[in-house]
C-alpha positions, 0 to 999 in steps of 0.5 A, spaced: 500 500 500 505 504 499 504 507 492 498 509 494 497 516 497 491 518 501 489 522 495 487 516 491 484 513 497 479 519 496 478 518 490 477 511 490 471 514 495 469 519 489 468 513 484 464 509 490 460 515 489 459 515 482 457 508 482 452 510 487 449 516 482 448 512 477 443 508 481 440 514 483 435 519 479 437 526 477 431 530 474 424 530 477 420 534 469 414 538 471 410 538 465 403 538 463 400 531 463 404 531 471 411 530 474 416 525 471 423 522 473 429 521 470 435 517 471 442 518 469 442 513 463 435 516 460 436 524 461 444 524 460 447 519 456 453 522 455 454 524 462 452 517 465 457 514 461 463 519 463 461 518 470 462 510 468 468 511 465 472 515 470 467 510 477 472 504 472 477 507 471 479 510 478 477 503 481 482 500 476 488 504 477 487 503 486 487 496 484 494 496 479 497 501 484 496 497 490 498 490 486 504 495 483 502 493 477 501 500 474 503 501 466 504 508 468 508 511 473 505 515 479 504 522 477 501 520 470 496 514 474 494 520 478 493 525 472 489 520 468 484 519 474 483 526 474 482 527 467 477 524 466 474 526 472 474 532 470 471 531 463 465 528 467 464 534 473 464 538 466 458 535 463 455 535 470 454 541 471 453 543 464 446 539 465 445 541 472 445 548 468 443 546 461 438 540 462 437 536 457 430 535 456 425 540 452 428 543 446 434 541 448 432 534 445 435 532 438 439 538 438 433 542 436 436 548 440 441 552 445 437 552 452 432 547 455 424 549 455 422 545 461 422 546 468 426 541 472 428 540 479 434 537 480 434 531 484 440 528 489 443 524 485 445 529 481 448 532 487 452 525 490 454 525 482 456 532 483 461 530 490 464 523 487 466 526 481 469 532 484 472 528 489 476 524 483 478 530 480 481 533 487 483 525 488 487 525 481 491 531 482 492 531 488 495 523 487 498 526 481 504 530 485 504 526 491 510 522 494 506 516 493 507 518 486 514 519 485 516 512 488 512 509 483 515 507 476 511 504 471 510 496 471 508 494 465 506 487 463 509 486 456 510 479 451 516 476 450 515 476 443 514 484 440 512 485 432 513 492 433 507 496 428 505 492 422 500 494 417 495 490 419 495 494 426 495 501 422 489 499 418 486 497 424 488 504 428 485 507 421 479 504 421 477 505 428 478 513 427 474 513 421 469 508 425 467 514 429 469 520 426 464 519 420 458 518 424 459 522 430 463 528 428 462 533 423 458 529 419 450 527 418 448 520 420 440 521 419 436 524 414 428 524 417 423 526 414 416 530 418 420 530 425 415 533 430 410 534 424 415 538 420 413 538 412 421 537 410 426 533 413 431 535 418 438 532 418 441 529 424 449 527 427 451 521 430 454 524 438 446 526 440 442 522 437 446 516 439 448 518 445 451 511 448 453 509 441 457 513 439 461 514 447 462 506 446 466 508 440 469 512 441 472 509 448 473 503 443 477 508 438 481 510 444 483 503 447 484 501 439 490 507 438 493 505 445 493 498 442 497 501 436 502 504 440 505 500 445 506 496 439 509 501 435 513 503 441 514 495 442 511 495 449 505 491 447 502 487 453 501 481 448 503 477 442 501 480 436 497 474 434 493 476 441 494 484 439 490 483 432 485 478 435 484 485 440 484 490 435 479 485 431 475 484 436 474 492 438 473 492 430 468 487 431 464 490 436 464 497 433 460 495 426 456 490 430 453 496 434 454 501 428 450 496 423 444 496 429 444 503 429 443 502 421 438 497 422 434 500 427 434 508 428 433 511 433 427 516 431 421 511 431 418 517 435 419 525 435 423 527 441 421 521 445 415 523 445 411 516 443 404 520 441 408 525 435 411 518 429 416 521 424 416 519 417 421 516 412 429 516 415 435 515 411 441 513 414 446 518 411 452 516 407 458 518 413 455 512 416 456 507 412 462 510 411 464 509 418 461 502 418 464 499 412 471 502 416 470 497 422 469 492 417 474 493 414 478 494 421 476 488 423 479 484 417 485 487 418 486 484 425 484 478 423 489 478 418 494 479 423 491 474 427 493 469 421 499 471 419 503 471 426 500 465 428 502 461 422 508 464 423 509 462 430 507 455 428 512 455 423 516 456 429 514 451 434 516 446 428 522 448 426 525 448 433 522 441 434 523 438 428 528 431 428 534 435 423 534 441 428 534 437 435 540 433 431 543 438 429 543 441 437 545 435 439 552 435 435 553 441 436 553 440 443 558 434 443 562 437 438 
């Protein structure tokens, strides 16, 4: 327990908050049919999944630390941890300011119609996160951090960065930027009743989507460069084996959201349907990039396996063994 500090103790303590947040309800909306209450996972998708992620992320590297385990070294454990605490009290109070429900629904506007009353798991969400980001930091220039090295696990057997990797890394890039950037998913025709169609982003209409991309995007690059610093946790049989797997997970969540838009109704509102909706091109692109990704690691997956294999019978074959033999006696 020497590697860590009382500060990351305290924001261990801040993610336990944040798991218990995302449990709790944070809006109470006051409407004209009567009062509703929402969730974290309903009314903030994005703000659920960043309190996710750092809650994950802070348990992970106590843990790491604790064993003396950690890939990174004290002070950037501690600045990780507060990173993403900190883009995750951004988001909170954002919504604790800017709700996301009334016009605010499907970007539709720049300040929320509805009357809302914010509930106390916004509040415990609030305390856990900024508990992690002062935690973080604190750690980050603590003494605990500076007499801990980084502790990696790396394979015996290091590829280096392959083209098959970079294709991956490409296409896990393009997977999320095409569809939840810049560019339009959706095209929608009637929405909320109107005559034309309105064109619709990845990032807001599909709100855990494109964070488990983008998290997936993130992991997959990091991936990519341990190899290419040939600091690779695993084989690069077993690296191809994850990137495609990353791929994989991206396309099939991608090719669902193709398949199944998430516009069946208006804004959420069950009683106002939409008309005819066209998936965009930048989708499609993205799509066929994981696809795309996705054979690229299983290429890498055959080559350096069979490589391997080839390997193993060449050091087990009877002329080497006889070989070994008379260079032992000789």
């Amino acid at each position: 327990m020497r590697y860590i500090s009382v500060w990351l103790w305290a924001a261990l303590g801040g993610a336990v908050l944040q798991f218990v947040a995302l449990g709790s309800n944070f809006y109470v909306i006051h409407g004209k049919g009567g009062d509703s209450t929402e969730d974290a996972w309903l009314g903030l998708p994005h703000a659920s999944d960043l309190i996710l992620a750092s809650a994950v992320i802070t348990v992970l590297a106590v843990t790491l630390a604790a064993r003396g385990r950690s890939p990174l070294r004290g002070r950037n454990v501690g600045l990780v941890v507060a990173l993403i605490a900190l883009l995750a009290t951004a988001q909170v109070v954002y919504r604790m300011f800017v709700p996301p429900f009334g016009c605010l629904t499907y970007n539709c506007g720049t300040t929320s119609q509805a009357d809302v009353t914010i509930l106390t798991g916004m509040w415990i969400a609030l305390v856990g996160c900024g508990l992690a980001l002062l935690g973080g930091l604190g750690h980050a220039f603590s003494a605990a951090a500076r007499r801990t090295t980084a502790a990696p696990s790396l394979a015996p057997q290091q590829a280096g960065m392959t083209p098959w990797l970079g294709v991956g890394a490409l296409g896990l890039v393009v997977a999320f930027v095409a569809p939840f950037t810049v560019f339009k998913a959706y095209n929608v025709a009637g929405f909320f009743g109107a005559k034309g169609s309105s064109k619709f982003g990845g990032w807001l209409s599909l709100p855990h989507t494109s964070s488990l991309v983008l998290a997936l995007t993130i992991v997959g690059l990091l991936v990519v460069l341990s190899a290419a610093r040939r600091r690779a946790p695993l084989s690069p049989a077993a690296l191809g084996a994850a990137m495609g797997m990353l791929a994989f997970i991206v396309a099939a969540r991608e090719l669902f959201r193709i398949s199944q838009p998430p516009f069946s109704s208006a804004g959420g509102a069950s009683n106002v349907k939409v008309g005819a909706i066209t998936t965009l091109p930048a989708f499609w692109v993205g799509f066929a990039a994981a696809v795309i990704a996705t054979i690229a690691g299983i290429v890498q997956v055959v080559l350096y396996y069979r490589e391997s294999v080839a390997e193993e019978e060449s050091r087990s074959s009877p002329l080497t063994a006889g070989r070994v033999e008379a260079e032992t006696a000789a």
